[in-house]
C-alpha positions as CSV (number, residue, x, y, z in Angstrom):
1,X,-58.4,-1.2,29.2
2,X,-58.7,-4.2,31.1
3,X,-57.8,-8.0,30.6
4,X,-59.1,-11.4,32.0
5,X,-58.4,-15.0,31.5
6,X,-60.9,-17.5,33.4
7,X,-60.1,-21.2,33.2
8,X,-62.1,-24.3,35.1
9,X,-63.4,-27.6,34.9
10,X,-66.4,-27.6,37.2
11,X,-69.4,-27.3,35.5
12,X,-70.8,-24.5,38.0
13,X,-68.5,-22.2,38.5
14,X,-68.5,-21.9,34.5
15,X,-72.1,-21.0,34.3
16,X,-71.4,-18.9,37.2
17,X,-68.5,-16.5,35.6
18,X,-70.6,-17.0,31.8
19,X,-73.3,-15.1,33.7
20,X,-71.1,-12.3,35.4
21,X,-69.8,-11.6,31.6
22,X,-72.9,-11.7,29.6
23,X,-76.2,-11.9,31.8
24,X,-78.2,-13.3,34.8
25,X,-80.6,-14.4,32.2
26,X,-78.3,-17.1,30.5
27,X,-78.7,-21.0,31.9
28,X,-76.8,-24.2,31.2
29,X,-77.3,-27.6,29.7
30,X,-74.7,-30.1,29.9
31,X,-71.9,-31.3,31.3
32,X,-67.7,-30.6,31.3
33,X,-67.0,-34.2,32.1
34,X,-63.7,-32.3,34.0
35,X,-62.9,-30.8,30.8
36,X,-61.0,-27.5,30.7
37,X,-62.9,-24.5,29.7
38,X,-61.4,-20.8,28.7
39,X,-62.5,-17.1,28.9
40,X,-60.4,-14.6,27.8
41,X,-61.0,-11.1,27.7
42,X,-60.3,-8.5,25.8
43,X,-62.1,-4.9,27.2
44,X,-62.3,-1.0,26.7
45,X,-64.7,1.3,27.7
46,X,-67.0,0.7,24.5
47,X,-66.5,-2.7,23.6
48,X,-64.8,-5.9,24.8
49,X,-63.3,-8.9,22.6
50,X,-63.5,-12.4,24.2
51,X,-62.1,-16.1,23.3
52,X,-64.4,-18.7,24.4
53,X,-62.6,-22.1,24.5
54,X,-65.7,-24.2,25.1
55,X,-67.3,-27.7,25.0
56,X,-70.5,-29.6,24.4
57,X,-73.1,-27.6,25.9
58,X,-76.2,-25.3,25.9
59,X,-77.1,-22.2,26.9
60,X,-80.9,-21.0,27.1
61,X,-80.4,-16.9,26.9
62,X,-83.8,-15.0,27.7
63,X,-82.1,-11.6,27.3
64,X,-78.8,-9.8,26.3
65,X,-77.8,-6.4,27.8
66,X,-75.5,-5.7,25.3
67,X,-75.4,-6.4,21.4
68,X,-73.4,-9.8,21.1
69,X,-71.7,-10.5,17.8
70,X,-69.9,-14.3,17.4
71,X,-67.9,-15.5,15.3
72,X,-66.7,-19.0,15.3
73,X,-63.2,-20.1,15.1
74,X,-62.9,-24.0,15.2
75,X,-66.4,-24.5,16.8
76,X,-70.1,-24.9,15.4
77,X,-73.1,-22.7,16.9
78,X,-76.4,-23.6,16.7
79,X,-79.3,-21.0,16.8
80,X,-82.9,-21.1,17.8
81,X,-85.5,-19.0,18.5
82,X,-89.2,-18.9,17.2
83,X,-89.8,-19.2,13.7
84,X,-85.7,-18.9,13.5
85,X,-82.9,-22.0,13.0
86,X,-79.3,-21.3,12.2
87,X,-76.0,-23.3,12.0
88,X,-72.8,-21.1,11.9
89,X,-69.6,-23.0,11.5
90,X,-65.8,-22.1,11.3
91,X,-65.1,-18.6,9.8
92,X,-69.0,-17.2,10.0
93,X,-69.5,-14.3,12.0
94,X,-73.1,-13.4,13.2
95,X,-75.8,-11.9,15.9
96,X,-76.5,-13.4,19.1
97,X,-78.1,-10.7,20.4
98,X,-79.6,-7.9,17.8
99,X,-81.7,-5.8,20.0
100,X,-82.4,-4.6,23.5
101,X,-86.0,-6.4,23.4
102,X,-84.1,-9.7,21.8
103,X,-86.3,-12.5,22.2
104,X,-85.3,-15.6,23.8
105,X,-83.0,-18.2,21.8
106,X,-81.5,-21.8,22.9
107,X,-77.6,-22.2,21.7
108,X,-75.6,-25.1,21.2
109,X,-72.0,-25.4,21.0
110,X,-69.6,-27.8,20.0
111,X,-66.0,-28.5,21.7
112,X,-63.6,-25.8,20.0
113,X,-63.0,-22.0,19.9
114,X,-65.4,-18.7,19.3
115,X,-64.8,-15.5,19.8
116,X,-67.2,-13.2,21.2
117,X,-67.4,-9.3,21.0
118,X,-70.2,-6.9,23.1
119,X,-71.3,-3.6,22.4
120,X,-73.4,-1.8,24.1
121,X,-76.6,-0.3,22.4
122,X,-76.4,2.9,23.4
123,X,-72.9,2.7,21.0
124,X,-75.0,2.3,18.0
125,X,-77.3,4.9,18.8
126,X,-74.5,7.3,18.5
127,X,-73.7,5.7,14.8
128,X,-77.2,6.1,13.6
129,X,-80.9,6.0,14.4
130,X,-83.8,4.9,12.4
131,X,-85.9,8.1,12.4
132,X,-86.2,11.5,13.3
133,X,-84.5,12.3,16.8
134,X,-87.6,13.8,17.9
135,X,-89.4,10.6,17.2
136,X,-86.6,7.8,18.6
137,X,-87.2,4.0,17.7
138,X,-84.9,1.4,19.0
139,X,-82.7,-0.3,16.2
140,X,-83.1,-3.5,15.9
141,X,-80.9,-5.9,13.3
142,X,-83.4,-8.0,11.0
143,X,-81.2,-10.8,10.5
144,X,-78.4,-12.5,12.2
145,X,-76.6,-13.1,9.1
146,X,-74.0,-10.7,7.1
147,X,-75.6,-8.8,4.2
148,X,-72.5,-10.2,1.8
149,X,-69.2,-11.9,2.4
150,X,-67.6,-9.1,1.7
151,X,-68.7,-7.2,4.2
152,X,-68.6,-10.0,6.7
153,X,-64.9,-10.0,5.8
154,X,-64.3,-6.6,6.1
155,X,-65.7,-7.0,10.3
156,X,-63.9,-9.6,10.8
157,X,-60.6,-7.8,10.2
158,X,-61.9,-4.9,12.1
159,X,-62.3,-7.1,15.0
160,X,-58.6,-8.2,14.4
161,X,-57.3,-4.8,14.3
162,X,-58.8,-3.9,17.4
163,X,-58.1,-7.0,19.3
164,X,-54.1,-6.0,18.1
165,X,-54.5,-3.0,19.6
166,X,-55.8,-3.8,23.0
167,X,-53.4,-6.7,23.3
168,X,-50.4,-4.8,22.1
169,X,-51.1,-0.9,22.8
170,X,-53.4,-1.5,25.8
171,X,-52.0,2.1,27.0
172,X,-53.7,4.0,23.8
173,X,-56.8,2.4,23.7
174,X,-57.0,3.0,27.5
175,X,-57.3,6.8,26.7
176,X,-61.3,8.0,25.8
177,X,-60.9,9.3,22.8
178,X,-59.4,6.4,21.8
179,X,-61.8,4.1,23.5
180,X,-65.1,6.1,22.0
181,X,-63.6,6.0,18.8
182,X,-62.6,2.5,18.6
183,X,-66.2,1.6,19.8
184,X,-68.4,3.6,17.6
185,X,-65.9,2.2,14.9
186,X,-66.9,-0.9,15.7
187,X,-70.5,-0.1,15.8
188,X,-70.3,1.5,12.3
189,X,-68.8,-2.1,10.8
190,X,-71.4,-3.9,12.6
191,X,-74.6,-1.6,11.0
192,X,-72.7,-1.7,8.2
193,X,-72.8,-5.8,8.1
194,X,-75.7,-6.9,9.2
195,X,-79.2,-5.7,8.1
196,X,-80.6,-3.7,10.3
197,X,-83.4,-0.9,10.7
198,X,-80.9,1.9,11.0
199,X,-81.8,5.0,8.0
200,X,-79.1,5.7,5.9
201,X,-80.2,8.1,3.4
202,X,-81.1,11.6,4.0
203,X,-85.0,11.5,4.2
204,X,-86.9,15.2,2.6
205,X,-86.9,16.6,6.0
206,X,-83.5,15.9,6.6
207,X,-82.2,17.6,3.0
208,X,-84.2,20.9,3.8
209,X,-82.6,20.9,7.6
210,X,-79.0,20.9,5.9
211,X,-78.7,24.3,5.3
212,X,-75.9,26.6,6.5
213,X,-76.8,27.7,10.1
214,X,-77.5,23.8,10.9
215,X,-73.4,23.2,9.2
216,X,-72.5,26.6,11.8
217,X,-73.9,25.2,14.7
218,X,-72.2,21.5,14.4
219,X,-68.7,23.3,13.6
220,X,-69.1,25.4,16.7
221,X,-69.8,22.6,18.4
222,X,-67.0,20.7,17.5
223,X,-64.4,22.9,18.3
224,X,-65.6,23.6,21.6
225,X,-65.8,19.6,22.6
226,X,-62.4,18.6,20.5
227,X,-61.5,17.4,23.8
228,X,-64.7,15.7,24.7
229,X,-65.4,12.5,23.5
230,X,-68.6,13.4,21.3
231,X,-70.3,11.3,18.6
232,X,-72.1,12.3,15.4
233,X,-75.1,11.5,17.8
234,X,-74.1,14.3,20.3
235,X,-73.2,16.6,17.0
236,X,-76.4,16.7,15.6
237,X,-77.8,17.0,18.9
238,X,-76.2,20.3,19.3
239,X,-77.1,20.8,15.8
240,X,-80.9,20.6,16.7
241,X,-80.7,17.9,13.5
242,X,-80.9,14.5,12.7
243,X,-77.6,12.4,12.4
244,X,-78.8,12.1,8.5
245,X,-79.4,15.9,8.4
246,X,-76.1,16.9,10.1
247,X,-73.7,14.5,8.1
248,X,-75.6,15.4,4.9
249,X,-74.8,19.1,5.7
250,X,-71.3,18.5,5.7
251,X,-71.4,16.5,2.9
252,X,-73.0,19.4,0.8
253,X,-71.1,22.5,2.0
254,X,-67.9,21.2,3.3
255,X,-67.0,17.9,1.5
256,X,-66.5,16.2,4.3
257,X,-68.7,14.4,6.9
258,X,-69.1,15.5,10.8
259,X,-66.3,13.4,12.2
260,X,-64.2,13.9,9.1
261,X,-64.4,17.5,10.6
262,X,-64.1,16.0,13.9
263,X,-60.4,14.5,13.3
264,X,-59.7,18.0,11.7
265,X,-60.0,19.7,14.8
266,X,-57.9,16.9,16.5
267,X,-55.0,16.7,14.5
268,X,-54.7,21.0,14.9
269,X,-54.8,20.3,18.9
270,X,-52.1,17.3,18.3
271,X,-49.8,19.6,16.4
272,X,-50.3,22.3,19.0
273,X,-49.0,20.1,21.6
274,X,-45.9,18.7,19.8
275,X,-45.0,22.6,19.5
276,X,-45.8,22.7,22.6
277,X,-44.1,19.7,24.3
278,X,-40.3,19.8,25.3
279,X,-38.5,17.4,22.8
280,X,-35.9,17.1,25.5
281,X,-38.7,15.2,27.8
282,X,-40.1,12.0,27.6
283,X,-43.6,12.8,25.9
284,X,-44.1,10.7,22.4
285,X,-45.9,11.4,19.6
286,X,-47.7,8.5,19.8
287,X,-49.0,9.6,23.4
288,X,-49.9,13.0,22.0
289,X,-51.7,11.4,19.1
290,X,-53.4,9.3,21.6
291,X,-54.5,12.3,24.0
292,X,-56.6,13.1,20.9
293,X,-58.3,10.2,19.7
294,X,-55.5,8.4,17.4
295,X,-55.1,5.1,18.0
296,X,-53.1,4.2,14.8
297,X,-49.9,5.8,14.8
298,X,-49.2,5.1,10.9
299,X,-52.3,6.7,10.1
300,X,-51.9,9.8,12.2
301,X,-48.6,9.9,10.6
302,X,-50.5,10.3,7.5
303,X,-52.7,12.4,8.1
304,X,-50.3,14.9,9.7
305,X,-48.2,15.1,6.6
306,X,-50.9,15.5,4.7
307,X,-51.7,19.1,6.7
308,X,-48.2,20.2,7.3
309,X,-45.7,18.9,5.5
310,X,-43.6,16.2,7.5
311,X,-44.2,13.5,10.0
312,X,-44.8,14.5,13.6
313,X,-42.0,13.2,14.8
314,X,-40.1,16.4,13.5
315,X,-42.2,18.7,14.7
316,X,-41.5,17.2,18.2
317,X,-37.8,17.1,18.0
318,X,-37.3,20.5,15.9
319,X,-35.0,22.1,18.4
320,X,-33.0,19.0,18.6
């Protein structure tokens, strides 16, 4: 996990730094007239959660790297592109960027706050795909708006429960399992929000590849990369399935869906280490529950008493 905080007043060395973050392809328009601007950052492996304390200017973006996702605080931002205006003001969160082969757009900002979170695309392709794996297309994001308010809501305190964690926890989320996780949850909210090209549904093909063997293969997969940190992406890959087909399989024979599964095999490993682990030392629980891909410790408490019966702290300290 890594955190940065830029601040200036000179006009170029802000369009210098904004294009280290976010591009070579972004350029200015404007001026600072010595006022202060601020960049803070936020990052893990998977994502990375920024503050942008900016004034009056433009920025002409011919292409985006990553998949950018705003969401203004005390600013306005002002989108165009061909055939495309949009005004987003305090509160709104939306798409900069919304696929690899984004067209170019011209923004505007006002003098105030907006907070600015990357992911890379390859994360998304490890939350879903838009057809057969055999066949790949690229996802693309058919509107920069949220789908309903609800769910609009629903990122933005996703965003705010991460950004908690990387301030506050930086040690957890610093660990992969934690870092994949917290990504690809983050990419799940954001397909989830936005419109996008992404299949959802199990298609015919998908139904008939569900079967048994296809469930067998996943399982086995899973428990010989607990450790790793593997996506449904990499599961149905192993699974010689689609995502839709693999998750659809689990759904029909176990109840459950592939990571469902997934944290399964985790939390066994977890309680294998706290029997494992000398109370007497200086191990925690909440390191052990990081190890494997917990970044909550409240809700691996949960889920551990769920399976066995009392809270991991007294499995730890049973001989104490």
């Amino acid at each position: 996990m890594t955190a940065a905080l830029f601040e200036t007043r000179d006009y170029d060395r802000w369009g210098e730094y904004i294009r280290g973050a976010y591009g070579d392809s972004i350029r200015l328009g404007g001026r600072t007239d010595g006022r202060l601007l601020r960049h803070t950052r936020l990052a893990a492996a998977t994502f990375a959660i920024d503050t942008v304390h900016t004034v009056d200017m433009t920025y002409t973006v011919e292409h985006m790297p990553t998949l950018l996702l705003g969401r203004v605080r005390t600013a306005t931002f002002d989108y165009r592109s061909v055939g495309a205006e949009h005004r987003f003001g305090p509160g709104e969160v939306f798409l900069a960027a919304r696929a690899e082969d984004s067209t170019a757009y011209r923004a505007r900002t006002s003098s105030g706050g907006i907070q600015v979170v990357t992911v890379p695309f390859p994360i998304l392709g490890q939350v879903a795909a838009t057809a057969d794996t055999r066949h790949p297309a690229p996802l693309r994001f058919t509107d920069l708006r949220p789908g309903t308010r609800v769910a609009a809501r629903q990122l933005a305190a996703t965003i705010d429960y991460l950004e908690t964690g990387l301030r506050d926890r930086p040690h957890v989320m610093a660990e992969p399992l934690v870092a994949g996780a917290a990504g690809r949850m983050l990419a799940a909210m954001v397909l989830t929000t936005f419109p996008s090209t992404a299949l959802v549904e199990p298609t015919i093909e998908d139904r008939h590849d569900s079967h048994p063997a296809t469930l067998r293969r996943a399982i086995a997969f899973i428990d010989d990369h607990a450790y790793d940190d593997i996506s449904v992406a990499d599961i149905a890959a192993a699974a010689q399935v689609t995502i839709r087909a693999v998750q659809h399989a689990f759904r029909r024979h176990r109840g459950t869906t592939p990571m469902g599964y997934l944290r399964q095999a985790r939390l066994q490993r977890a309680h294998q280490d706290l029997l494992a682990t000398d109370p007497r030392g200086k191990v925690t629980v909440t390191e052990i529950a990081a190890r494997w891909g917990f970044f909550h410790p409240g809700r691996f408490a949960r889920y551990y008493r769920a399976a066995y019966g009392c809270p991991p702290y007294q499995t730890l300290q049973r001989d104490t």
